[in-house]
Each structure stands twice: as C-alpha cells, then as structure tokens.
C-alpha positions as CSV (number, residue, x, y, z in Angstrom):
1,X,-25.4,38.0,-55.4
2,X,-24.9,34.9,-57.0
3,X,-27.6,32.0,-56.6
4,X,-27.5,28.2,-56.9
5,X,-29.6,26.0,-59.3
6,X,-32.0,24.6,-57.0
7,X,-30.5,20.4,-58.1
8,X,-27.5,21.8,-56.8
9,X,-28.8,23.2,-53.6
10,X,-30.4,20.3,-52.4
11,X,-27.1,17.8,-53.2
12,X,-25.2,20.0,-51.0
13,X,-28.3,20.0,-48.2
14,X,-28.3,16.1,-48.9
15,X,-24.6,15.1,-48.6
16,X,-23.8,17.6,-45.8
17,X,-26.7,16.6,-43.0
18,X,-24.8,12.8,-43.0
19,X,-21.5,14.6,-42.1
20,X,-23.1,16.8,-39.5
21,X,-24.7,13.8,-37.9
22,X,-21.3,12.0,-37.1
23,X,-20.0,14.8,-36.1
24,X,-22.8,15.3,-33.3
25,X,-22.7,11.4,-32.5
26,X,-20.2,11.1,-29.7
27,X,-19.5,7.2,-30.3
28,X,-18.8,8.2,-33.8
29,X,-15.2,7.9,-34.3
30,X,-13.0,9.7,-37.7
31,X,-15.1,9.1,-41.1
32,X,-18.5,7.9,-39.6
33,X,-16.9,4.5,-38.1
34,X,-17.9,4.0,-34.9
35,X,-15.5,3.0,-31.9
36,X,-16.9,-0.5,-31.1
37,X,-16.0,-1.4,-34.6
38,X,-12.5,0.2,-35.0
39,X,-11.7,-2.5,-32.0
40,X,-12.9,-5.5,-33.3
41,X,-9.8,-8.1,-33.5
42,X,-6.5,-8.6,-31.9
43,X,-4.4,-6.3,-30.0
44,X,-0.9,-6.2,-28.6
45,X,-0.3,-3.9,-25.4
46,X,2.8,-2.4,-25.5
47,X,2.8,-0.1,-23.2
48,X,1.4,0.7,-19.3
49,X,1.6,2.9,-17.2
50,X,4.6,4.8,-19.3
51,X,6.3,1.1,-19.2
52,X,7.4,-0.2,-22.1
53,X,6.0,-3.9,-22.8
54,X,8.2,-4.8,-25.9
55,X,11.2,-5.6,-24.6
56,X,10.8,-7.1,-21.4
57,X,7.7,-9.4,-21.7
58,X,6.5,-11.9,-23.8
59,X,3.7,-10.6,-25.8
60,X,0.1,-9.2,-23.5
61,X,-2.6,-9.0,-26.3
62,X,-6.3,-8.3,-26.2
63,X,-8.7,-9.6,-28.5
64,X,-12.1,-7.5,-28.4
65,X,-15.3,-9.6,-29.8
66,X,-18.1,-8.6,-31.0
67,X,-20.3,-10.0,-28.4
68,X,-18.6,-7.9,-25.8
69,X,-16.4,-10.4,-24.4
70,X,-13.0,-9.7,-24.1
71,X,-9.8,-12.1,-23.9
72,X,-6.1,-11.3,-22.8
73,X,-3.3,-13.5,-23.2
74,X,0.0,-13.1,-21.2
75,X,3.3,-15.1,-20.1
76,X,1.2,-15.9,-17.0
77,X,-2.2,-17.2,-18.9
78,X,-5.5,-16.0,-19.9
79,X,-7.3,-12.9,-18.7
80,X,-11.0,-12.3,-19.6
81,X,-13.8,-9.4,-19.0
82,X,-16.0,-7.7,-20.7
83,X,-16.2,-4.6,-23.0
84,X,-18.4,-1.9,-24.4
85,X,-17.9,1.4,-25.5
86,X,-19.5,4.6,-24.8
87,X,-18.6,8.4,-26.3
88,X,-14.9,8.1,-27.0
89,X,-14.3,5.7,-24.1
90,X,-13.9,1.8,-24.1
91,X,-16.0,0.7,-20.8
92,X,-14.0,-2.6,-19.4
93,X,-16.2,-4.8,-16.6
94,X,-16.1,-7.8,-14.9
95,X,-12.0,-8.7,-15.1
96,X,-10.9,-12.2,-14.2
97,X,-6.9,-12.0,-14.0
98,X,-5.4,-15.5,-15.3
99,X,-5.0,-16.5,-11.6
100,X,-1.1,-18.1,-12.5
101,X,1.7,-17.0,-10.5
102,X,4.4,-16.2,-12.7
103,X,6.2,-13.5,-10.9
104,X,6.8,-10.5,-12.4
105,X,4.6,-11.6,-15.4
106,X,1.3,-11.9,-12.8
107,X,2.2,-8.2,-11.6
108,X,2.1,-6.6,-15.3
109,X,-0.9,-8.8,-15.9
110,X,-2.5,-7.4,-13.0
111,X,-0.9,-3.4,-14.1
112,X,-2.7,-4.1,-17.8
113,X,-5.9,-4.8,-15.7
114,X,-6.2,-2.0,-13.6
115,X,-4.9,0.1,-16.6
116,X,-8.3,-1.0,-18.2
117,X,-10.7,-0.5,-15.5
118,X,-9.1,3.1,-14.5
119,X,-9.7,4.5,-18.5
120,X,-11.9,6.8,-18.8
121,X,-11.5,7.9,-21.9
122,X,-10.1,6.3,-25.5
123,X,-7.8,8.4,-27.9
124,X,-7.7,6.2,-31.5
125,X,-4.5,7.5,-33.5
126,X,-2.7,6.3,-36.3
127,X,-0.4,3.8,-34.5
128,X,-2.8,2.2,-31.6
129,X,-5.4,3.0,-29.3
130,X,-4.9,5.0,-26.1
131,X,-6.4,4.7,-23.1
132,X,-6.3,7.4,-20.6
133,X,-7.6,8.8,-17.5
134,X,-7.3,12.5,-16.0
135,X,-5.8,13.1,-19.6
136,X,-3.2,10.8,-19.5
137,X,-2.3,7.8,-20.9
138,X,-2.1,4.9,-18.9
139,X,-2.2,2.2,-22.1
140,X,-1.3,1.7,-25.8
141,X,-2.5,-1.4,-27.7
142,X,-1.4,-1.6,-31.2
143,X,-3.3,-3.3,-33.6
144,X,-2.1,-7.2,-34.6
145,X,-2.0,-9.2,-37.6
146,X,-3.7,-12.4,-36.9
C-alpha cells in the first residue's frame, strides 16, 4: 500500500474542501461564480416562447443591476421590475410593462414579461441564458456588448 507525505496530504485535503463547497452551494454556478454575478450587464432577448426575436423586432434587451433593479428596453419603451436569484433560478417581481401601445411590439413586450415571471428555473450555457419552466424553455437572452 502506498502512503502520502503528510505536506501532500493536507494540500489535497486543503484545495479539495473549496471545490466540494460550490459544488453543495446551489446558487453556485460553473467554477465557483455565482448566478447573480454571471447576469450583471446588458442582455438581448432573442427568443420567447420558441419565437424568434431577431428578425422581426427591433432589439428587446434587459439590463440586470446590481441593486436588484431590472430595466427592459423595446420598440414600444421601457419595462422595469425587479430581480434576484435563488438556486439556479432568476426570481423576477414587481413588472411594470412600458405602458406604449405599439401594436404588435406591446404584445411581445408583454410575451417577454410573462416569460420572466413564469421561470422557474435558469439554464446558463455557452451562448445565453435560459429561462424555463416545467423544463422548458420559454426565453433566451444573449449576452450584449455595451
């Protein structure tokens, strides 16, 4: 049987009990960094309910601060609410739709809306950020260069 120098022994013990505690931490999202921090900035939602946003609108972007307020911009105005997150899930509250009526741009407004308050849980991937409920997706922001 083969035994460790004791040094050795208690690097491993000492570099392995920080890995084990993110991986028990539910709001701890891929290498350590939590969820609330992956979303700080601006945000471009490009897709809802399985539509596609790119083509059709003008931009609908989300910027999440770090205060927990939260402000949307579409074709139709500005949207604002509040966010938090809890274990892999972005919590939205207290919506205010822009309150313009612009058509068919106050109707996606209004789908990007419900689309946050019915997420229940948050999927970070290499492209964007899913939202989902009952396992599926119901939104994708993409992150944007500001």
């Amino acid at each position: 049987m083969r035994t460790f120098h004791p040094l050795f022994r208690r690097l491993v013990l000492a570099t392995s009990a920080p890995l084990l505690a993110c991986g028990v931490s539910a709001s701890v999202v891929f290498l350590g960094v939590p969820l609330s921090s992956r979303l700080l900035g601006q945000w471009r939602v490009v897709q809802v309910f399985g539509n596609d946003l790119t083509r059709s609108f003008p931009p609908f972007t989300v910027r999440f601060e770090k205060d927990g307020r939260l402000v949307g911009r579409s074709g139709c105005g500005t949207f604002t609410g509040n966010w938090t997150t809890g274990p892999d899930r972005v919590h939205f509250r207290g919506m205010v739709p822009s309150g313009g009526n612009c058509g068919e741009l106050s109707v996606v407004e209004r789908k990007v809306i419900e689309a946050m308050a019915v997420a229940r849980e948050t999927r970070v991937e290499k492209n964007g950020v899913v939202l989902m409920h009952e396992g599926k997706p119901v939104a994708l922001l993409v992150p944007q260069q500001t």
